[in-house]
C-alpha positions in Angstrom: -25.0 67.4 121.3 -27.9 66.2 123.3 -29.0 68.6 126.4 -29.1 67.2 130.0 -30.7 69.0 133.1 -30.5 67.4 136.3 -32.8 67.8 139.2 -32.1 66.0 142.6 -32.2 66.4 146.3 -28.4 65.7 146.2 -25.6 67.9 144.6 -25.2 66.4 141.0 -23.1 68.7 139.5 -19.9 66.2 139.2 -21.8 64.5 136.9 -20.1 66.8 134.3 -17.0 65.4 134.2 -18.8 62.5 132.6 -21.0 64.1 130.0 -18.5 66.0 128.1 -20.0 65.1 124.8 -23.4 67.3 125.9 -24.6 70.3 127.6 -25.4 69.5 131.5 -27.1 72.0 133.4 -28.1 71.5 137.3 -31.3 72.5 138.9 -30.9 74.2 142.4 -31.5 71.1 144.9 -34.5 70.5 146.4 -36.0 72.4 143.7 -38.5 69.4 142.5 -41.8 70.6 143.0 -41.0 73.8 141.0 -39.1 72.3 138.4 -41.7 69.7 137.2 -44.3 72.4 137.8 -42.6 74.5 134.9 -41.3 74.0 131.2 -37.5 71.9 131.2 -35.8 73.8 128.1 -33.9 69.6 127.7 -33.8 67.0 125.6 -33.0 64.8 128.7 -33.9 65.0 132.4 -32.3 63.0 134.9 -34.3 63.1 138.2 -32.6 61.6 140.8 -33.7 61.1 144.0 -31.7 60.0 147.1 -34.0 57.6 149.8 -34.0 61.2 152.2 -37.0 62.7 149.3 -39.3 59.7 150.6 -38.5 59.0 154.3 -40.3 60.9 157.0 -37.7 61.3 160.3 -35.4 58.8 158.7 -38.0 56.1 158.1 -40.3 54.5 154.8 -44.0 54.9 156.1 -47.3 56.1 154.9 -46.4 59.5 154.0 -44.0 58.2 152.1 -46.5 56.5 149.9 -48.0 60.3 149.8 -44.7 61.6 148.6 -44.8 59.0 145.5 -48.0 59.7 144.7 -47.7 63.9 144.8 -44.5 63.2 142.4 -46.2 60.6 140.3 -48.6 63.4 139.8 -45.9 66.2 139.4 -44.7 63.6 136.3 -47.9 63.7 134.8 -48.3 67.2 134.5 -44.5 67.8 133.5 -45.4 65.7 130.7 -48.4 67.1 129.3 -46.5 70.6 129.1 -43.1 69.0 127.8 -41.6 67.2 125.5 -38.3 66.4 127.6 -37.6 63.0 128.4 -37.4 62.0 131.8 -35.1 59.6 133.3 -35.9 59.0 137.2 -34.2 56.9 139.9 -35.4 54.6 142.0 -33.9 54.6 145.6 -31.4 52.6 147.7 -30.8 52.2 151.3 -29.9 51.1 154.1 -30.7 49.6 158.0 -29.6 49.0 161.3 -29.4 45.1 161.8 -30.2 45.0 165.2 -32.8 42.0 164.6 -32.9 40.0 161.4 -36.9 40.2 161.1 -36.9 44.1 161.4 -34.2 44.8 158.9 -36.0 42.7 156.6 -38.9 44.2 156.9 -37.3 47.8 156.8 -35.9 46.6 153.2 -39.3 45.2 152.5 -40.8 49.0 152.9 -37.7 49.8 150.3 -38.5 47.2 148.0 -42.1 48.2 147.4 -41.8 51.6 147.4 -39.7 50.8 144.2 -42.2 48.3 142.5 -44.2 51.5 142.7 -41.4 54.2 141.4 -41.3 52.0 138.2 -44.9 52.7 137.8 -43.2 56.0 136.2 -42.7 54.1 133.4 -46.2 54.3 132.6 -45.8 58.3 131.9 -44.7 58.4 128.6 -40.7 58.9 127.6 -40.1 58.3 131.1 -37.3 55.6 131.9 -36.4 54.2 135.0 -32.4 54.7 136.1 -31.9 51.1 138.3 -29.8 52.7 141.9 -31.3 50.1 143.4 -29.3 47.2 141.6 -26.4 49.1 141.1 -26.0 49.7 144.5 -26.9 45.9 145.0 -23.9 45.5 142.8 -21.6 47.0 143.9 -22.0 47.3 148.3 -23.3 50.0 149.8 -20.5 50.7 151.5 -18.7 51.3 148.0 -21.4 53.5 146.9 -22.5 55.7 149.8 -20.9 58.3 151.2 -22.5 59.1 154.9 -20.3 62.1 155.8 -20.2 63.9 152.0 -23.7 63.8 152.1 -24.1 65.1 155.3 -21.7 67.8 155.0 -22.2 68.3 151.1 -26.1 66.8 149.9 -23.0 64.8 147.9 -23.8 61.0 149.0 -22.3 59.3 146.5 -18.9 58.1 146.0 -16.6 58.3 142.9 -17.7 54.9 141.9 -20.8 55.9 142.5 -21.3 59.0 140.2 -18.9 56.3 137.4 -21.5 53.9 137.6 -24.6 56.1 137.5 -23.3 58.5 134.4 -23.0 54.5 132.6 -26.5 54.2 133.6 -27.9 57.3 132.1 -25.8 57.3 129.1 -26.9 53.5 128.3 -31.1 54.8 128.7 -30.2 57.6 126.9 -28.8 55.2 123.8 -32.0 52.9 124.7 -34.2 56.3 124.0 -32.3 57.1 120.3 -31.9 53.4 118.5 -33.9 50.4 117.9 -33.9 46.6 119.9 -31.7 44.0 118.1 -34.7 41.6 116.9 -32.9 38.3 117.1 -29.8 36.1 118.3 -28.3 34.3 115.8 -26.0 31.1 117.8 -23.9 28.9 116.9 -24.5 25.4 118.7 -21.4 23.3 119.5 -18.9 25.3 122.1 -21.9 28.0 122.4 -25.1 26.0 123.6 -23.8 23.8 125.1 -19.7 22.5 125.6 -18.1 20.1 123.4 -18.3 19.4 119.9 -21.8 16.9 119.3 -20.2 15.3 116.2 -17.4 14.3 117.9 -18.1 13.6 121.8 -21.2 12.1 121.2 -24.7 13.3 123.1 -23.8 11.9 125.9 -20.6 13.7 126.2 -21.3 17.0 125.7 -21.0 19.4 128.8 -25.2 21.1 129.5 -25.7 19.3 132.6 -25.8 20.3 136.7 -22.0 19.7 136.7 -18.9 22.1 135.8 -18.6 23.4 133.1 -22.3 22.1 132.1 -23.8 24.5 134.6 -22.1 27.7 133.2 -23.8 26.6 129.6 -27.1 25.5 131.5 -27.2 29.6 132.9 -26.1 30.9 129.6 -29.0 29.6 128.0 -31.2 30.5 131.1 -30.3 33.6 129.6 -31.0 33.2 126.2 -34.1 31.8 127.7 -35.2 34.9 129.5 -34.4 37.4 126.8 -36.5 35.3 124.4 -39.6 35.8 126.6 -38.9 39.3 126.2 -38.7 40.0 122.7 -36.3 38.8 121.2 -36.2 36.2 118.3 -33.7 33.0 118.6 -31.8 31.0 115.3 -29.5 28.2 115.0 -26.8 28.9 112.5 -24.3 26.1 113.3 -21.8 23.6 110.5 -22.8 20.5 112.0 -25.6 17.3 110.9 -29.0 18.4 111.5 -29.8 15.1 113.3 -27.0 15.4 115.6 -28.2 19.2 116.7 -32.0 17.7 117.1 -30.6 14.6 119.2 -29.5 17.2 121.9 -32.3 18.8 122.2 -34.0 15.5 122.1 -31.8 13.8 124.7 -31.3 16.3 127.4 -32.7 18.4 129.3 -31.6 21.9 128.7 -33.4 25.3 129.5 -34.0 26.3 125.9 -35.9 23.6 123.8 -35.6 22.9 119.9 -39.0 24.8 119.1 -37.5 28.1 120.9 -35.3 28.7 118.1 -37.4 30.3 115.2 -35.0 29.2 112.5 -32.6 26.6 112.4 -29.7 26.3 109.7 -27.5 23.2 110.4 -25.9 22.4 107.7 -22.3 22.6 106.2 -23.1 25.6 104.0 -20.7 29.0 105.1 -22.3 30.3 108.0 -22.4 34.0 106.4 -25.0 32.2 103.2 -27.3 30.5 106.4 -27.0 34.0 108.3 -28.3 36.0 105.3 -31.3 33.6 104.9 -32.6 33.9 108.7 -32.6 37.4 108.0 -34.2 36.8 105.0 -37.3 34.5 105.8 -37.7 36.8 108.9 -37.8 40.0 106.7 -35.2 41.6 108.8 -32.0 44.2 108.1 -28.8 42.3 109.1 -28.8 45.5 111.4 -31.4 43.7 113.7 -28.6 40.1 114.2 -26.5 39.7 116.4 -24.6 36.4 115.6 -22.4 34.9 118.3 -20.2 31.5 117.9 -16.5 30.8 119.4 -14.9 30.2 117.0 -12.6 33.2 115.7 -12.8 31.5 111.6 -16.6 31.6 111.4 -16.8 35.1 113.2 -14.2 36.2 110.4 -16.0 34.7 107.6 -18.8 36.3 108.6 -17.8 39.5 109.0 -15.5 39.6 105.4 -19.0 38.6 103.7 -21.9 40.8 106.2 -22.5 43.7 107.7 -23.5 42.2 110.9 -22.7 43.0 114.5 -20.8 39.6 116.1 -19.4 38.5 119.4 -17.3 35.6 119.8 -17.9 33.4 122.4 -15.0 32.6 125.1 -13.9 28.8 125.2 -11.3 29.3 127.2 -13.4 30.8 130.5 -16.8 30.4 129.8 -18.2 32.1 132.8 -17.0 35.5 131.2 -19.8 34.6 128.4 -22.2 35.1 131.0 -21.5 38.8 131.5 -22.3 39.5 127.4 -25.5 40.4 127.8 -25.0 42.8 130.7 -23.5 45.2 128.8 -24.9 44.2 125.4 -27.4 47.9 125.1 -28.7 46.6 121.8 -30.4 43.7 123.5 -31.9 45.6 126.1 -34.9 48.0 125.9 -36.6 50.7 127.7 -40.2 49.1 127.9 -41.2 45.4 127.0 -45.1 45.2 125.0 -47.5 42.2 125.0 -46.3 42.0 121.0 -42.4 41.6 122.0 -43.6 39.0 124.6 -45.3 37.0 122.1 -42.3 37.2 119.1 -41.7 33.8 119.0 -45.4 32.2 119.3 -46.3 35.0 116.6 -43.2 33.7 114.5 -44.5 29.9 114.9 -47.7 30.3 113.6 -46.3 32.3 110.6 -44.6 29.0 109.6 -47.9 27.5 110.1 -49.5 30.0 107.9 -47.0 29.4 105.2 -47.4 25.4 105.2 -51.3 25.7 105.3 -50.8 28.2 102.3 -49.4 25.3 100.3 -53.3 23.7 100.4 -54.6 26.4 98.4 -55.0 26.7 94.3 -54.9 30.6 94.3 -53.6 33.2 96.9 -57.0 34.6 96.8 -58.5 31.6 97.8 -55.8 30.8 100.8 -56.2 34.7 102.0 -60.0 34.3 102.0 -60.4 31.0 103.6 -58.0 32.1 106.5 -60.6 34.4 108.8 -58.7 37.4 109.1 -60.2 40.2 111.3 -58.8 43.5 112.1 -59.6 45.5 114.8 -59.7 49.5 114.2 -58.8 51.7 117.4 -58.6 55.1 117.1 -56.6 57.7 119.8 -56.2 54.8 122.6 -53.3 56.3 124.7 -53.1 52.4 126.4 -51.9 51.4 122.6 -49.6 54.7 122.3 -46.2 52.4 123.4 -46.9 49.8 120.6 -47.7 52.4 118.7 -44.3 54.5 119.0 -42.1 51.1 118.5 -43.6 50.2 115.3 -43.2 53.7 114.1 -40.4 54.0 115.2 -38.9 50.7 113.9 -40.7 49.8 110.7 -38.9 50.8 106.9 -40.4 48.5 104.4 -44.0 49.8 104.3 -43.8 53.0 105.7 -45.2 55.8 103.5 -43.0 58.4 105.0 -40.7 57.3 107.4 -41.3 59.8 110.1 -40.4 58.9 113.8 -41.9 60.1 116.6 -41.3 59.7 120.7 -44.1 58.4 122.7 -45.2 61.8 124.0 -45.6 63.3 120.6 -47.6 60.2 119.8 -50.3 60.8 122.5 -50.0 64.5 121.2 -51.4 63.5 117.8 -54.0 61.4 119.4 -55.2 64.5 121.7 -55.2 67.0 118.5 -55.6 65.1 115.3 -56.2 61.1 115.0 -54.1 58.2 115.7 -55.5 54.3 114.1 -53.9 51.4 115.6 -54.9 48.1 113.5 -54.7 44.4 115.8 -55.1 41.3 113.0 -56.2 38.3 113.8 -56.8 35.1 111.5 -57.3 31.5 112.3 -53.8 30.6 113.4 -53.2 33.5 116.1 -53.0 36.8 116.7 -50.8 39.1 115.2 -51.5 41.8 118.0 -50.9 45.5 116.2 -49.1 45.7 113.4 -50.2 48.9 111.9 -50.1 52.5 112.3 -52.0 55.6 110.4 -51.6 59.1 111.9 -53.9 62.1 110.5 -53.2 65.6 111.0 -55.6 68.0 109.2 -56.8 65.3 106.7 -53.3 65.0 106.0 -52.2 61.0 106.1 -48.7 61.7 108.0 -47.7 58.2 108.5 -49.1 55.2 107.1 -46.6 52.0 108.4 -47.7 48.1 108.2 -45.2 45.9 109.7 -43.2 43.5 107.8 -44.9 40.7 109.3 -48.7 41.2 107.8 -47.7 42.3 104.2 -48.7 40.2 101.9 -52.3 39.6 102.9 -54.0 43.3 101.5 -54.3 44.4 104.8 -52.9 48.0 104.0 -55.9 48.2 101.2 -58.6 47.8 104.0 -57.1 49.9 105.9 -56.5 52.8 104.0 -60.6 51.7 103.0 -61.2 52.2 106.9 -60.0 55.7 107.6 -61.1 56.6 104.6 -64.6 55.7 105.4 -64.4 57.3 109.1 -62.7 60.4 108.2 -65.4 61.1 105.4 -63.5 63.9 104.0 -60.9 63.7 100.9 -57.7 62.9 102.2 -54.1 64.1 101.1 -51.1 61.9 101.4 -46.8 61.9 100.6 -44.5 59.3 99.8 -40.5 60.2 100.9 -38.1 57.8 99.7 -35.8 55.8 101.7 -33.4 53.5 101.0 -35.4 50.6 102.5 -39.5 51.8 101.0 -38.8 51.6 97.6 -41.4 48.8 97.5 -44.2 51.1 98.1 -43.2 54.5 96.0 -46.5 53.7 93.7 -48.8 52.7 96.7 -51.2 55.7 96.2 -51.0 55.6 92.4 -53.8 54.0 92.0 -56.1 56.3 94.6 -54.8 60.3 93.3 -56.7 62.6 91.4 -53.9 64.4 91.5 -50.0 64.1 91.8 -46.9 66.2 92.6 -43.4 65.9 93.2 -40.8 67.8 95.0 -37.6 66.1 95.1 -37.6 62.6 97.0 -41.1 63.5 98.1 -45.0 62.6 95.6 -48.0 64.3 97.1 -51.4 63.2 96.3 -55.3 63.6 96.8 -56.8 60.5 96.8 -60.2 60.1 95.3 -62.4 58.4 97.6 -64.3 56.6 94.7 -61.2 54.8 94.1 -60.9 53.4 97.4 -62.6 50.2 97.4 -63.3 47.6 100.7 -60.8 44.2 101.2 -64.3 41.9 101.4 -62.4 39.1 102.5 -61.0 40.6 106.0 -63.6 41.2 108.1 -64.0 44.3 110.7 -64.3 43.3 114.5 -67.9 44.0 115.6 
């Protein structure tokens, strides 16, 4: 049961009635300042803050840019002195429309003022809770209530405190689990509508017509959660050639090279699901694989444990709401790594063609110019630097997970290495993690996508050499790092166990350099 302390200028106390499943607790309104000032005894805090906190005699104006930046400051310190995650509203309003150029301007003021609240997000394990577009939503009128909040500091209507308590419950899931990785699709009656093998190109409905435009937006969609992070595959019983001539022939929002993998084929889809997974070195926990028809989503399912949705023939348009209310695809904060999946994920396939040239692995690992970069306690890398620990299985020493706030902890009492790799095809951007606590090696994590290349020998060579002193390390088992239970082996003096968990002290003669990637100068 998860702890949640609200703090507002409004009465929030019949938020209860939707948060039976945890202990709620309500700040005194108006009772900001002091709260933030103090310790928050909560794993969550909801702050939120009705448009009366920033206006000054009813109005957005310069001192309510002062207001912002006293709380943004108020923030700061509440989260050097606590570990509480913060969850804070932006703000919603509204105007007289007595002249069309004023009120636009009025909601102009609003507007901005918001672009800045989400500057929160910078604070770490601090989320933003969207009133703005929920009140965009669903009407003012339907979520405001002038005379409650008035009479009460209650201004918001049943559907109001509904909607909200969804809000913060969904952030709240977005602050426990892990981002879906990838959509898996099915083409034909997904992608576009119509069946390729049987209308013909030419037939199939992806066009600025109806139905072609509701498949034309879907794949907007698709489009727009690919920029962000997430990885797209075909998976679809049809002839290659025919797939390929679509993308070839019209002109459609998502293009053939923005899906990562592509199995068209006549294979069972379940055998073609399990390989994406597969060549992208993924849990079928990170898939989501969507197609309309109710067979293949059955077949699937009898076979893998993978989440599925099946896609609506019948009224298409309802397949636009999926990803509304989809949490796994959404996320609290998107990286320059997520934004960069899928041109990461092409030059991997280049990698593995160019590999093909070489005689040895040696020789292909030398000849391809890697460089890591080593930073050490850089709080602008601490959000990178939580996903991957908190995400990563394979090579991950000791599995330990960590919020973003007890990250930049470690990096203001002990050490923190971030490692960015780079080689002649692109940049992998940081894909490794080592935190040290007392000479103590308490995580060391590569990601999945630069094994293979020795990468974790020159790093563990790297703080080795800055930390100068002997180092201790642990494995723990997990079901998913069996591959690297003997990792340290090779670099202890000394080993003990103590049930799923080996301790060691490394021997620092043992620890030799990876000559062939270089260190950034």
């Amino acid at each position: 049961m998860s702890k949640i302390s609200f703090l507002s200028n409004t009465v929030t106390k019949p938020f209860d009635r939707y948060f039976e499943a945890h202990e709620c607790s309500h700040f005194e309104v108006n009772n900001i300042t002091q709260v933030l000032s103090g310790k928050v005894d909560a794993d969550y805090l909801v702050l939120l803050i009705d448009i009366s906190y920033f206006a000054f005699d009813g109005f957005l104006n310069d001192k309510s840019n002062e207001i912002f930046d006293e709380l943004f400051g108020l923030l700061e310190f509440f989260r050097k002195n606590n570990s509480t995650k913060v969850i804070v509203s932006n703000i919603a309003g509204t105007y007289l429309d007595i002249n069309t150029s004023l009120n636009i301007e009025e909601h102009q003021k609003l507007l901005n003022l918001n672009c800045k609240i989400n500057r929160f997000a910078e604070i770490s394990d601090v989320a933003i809770l969207n009133i703005y577009d929920l009140v965009f939503m669903h009407g003012y009128q339907n979520f405001i209530n002038l005379k409650n909040g008035f009479l009460f500091q209650a201004p918001w209507t049943k559907l109001a405190y509904s909607t909200i308590a969804t809000s913060i419950d969904e952030i709240i899931q977005l602050f426990k689990f892990n981002r879906k990785k990838v959509l898996i699709l099915d083409a034909d009656n997904t992608l576009w509508g119509g069946i390729v093998g049987e209308d013909g190109v030419d037939n199939i409905d992806i066009d600025e017509n109806y139905p072609g435009k509701i498949f034309r937006y879907f794949q907007q969609q698709l489009k727009f959660l690919q920029n962000n992070g997430l990885l797209l595959a075909i998976v679809s019983k049809n002839n290659f050639d025919d797939v390929r001539d679509v993308f070839k022939n019209k002109n459609m929002p998502l293009k053939w090279d923005d899906f990562s993998i592509k199995k068209i084929n006549w294979n069972p889809k379940s055998c073609n699901i399990q390989e994406v997974v597969d060549e992208l070195n993924i849990g079928l926990d990170s898939a989501i694989f969507l197609d309309d028809s109710s067979f293949e989503i059955s077949e699937v399912e009898s076979v893998l444990d993978i989440d599925t949705i099946q896609i609506s023939t019948n009224n298409p348009v309802d397949n636009l709401k999926i990803f509304d209310h989809l949490v796994s695809v959404k996320t609290l904060n998107i990286t320059k790594e997520d934004k960069e999946k899928a041109r990461q994920y092409q030059a991997q396939e280049k990698r593995k063609k160019d590999k093909k040239n070489f005689q040895s692995i040696g020789d292909y690992l030398s000849g391809i110019g890697m460089v890591v970069n080593m930073s050490i306690n850089d709080k602008n890398k601490a959000r990178r630097i939580t996903q991957l620990v908190n995400k990563t299985n394979q090579f991950n020493l000791t599995t330990r997970r960590y919020s973003e706030s007890e990250i930049i902890g470690f990096m203001e009492s002990h050490n923190v290495f971030g490692f960015e790799l780079v080689d002649k095809f692109g940049d992998f951007g940081l894909v490794a993690v080592v935190i040290i606590a007392n000479n103590d090696i308490d995580s060391f994590l590569v990601s999945c996508r630069a094994l293979g290349r020795g990468l974790e020998y020159k790093i563990l060579f790297l703080i080795d050499k800055y930390m100068k002193s002997d180092l201790k390390a642990s494995y723990t088992k997990t079901k998913k790092n069996f591959q690297v239970s003997n990792f340290y082996d090779k670099f202890s003096s000394s080993i003990d166990y103590d049930g799923d968990k080996t301790y060691y002290h490394l021997n620092k003669d043992s620890i030799k350099n990876v000559d062939y990637i270089k260190e950034r100068e």
